[in-house]
C-alpha positions, -999 to +999 in steps of 0.1 A: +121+190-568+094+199-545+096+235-525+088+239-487+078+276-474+080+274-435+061+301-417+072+308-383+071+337-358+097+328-330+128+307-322+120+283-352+128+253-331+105+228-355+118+249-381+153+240-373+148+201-369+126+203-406+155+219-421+182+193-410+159+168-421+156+182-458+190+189-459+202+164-477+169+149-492+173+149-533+134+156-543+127+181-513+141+214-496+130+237-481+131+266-503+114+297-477+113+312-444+084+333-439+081+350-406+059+381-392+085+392-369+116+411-381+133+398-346+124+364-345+155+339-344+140+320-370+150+343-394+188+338-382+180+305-386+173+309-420+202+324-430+224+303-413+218+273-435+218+295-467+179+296-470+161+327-479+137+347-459+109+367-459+095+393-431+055+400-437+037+429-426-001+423-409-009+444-441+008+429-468-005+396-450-043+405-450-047+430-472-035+420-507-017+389-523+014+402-528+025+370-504+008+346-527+031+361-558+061+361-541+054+327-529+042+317-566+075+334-579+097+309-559+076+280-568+068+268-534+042+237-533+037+231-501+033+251-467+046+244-432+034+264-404+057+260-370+047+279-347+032+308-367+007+328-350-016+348-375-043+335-386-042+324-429-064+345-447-085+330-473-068+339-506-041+318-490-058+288-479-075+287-512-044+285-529-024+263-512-062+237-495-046+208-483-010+218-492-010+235-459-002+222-428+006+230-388+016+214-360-005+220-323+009+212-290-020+193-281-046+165-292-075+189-308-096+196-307-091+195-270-065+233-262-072+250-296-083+283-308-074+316-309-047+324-282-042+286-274-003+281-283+030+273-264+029+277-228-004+289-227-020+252-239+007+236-215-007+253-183-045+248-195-037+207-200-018+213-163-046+225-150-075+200-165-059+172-145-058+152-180-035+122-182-026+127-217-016+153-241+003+155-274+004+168-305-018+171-339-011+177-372-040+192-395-045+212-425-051+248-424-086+261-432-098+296-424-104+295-387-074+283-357-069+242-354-104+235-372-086+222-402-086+181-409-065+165-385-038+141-406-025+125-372-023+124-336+009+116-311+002+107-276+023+112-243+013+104-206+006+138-183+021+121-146+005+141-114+034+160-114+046+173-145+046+209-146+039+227-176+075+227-186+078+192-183+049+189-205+061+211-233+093+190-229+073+157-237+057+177-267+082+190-283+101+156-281+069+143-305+072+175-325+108+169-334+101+129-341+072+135-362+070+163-382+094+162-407+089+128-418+051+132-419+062+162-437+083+140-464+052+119-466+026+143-471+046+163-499+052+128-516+019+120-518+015+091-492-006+086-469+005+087-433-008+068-406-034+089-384-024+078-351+003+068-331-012+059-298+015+039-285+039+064-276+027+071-243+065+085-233+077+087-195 
């Protein structure tokens, strides 16, 4: 049995669609919910499907390991980050280098870096006029979305999508894609990097 940790700081809406898909999977669950904010749904989440959780303080977090133990203590392999904001200290990425991964709301390196998340990499695609956006899924390393990317999703930006209607599109390719690449990843397979035919209306 394989154990998933999934670190998220708001609703947990990837975190929701990993966690049906593990459900009833025989050699993988997901075993954690880490979050960094005491009020974010995620947590409710959690406990709604009988799944423990964790709230992390910026110290705890960057200033010791005590994370790494508890994580160590629950026997967690790999690491999902859905929508978590902080960036992963070093002990951590040590620990868990290429056992981590996360999920960006756009094709990097194009819209990533610090502050570059949600909305806020919607509007800046609005606003560059491109035709395309999508997602990427990378490993973590010690800086934001400079880790490997592992694979690519594509959907067609029309003149006028709004930024809503482009997070829309996205997280239609989050919710397809990420668990099963997920599933892949922890089974040691090797996914495909792209999938540059789903250019979605």
């Amino acid at each position: 049995m394989s154990n998933i940790a999934i670190f998220a700081s708001g609703t947990g809406t990837n975190a929701a669609k990993i966690i049906e898909y593990f459900r009833d999977k025989p050699n993988i669950r997901v075993r954690l919910v880490v979050s960094n904010k005491a009020a974010a749904p995620v947590l409710e989440l959690a406990a709604r499907n009988g799944i423990e959780a964790m709230v992390i303080s910026r110290a705890v977090f960057y200033e010791s390991e005590a994370l790494l133990n508890e994580l160590r203590a629950r026997e967690i392999d790999f690491i999902v980050l859905a929508g978590f904001l902080w960036l992963v200290p070093p002990y951590l990425v040590r620990a868990y280098a290429r056992r981590m991964v996360n999920i960006h709301p756009a094709l990097l390196p194009k819209y990533g870096g610090k502050g570059m998340y949600g909305m806020n990499v919607h509007r800046a695609v609005r606003a560059s006029g491109d035709g395309e956006t999508g997602i990427t899924v990378h490993y973590v390393n010690e800086h934001y979305d400079e880790g490997d990317a592992i694979f690519q999703a594509r959907c067609a930006v029309e003149q006028d999508d709004s930024p809503e209607d482009i997070a829309h599109k996205v997280q239609q390719l989050e919710h397809r894609y990420f668990a099963p690449l997920i599933e892949q990843l922890v089974s040691g397979g090797r996914p495909q990097q792209n999938e540059p035919s789903n250019h979605q209306k």
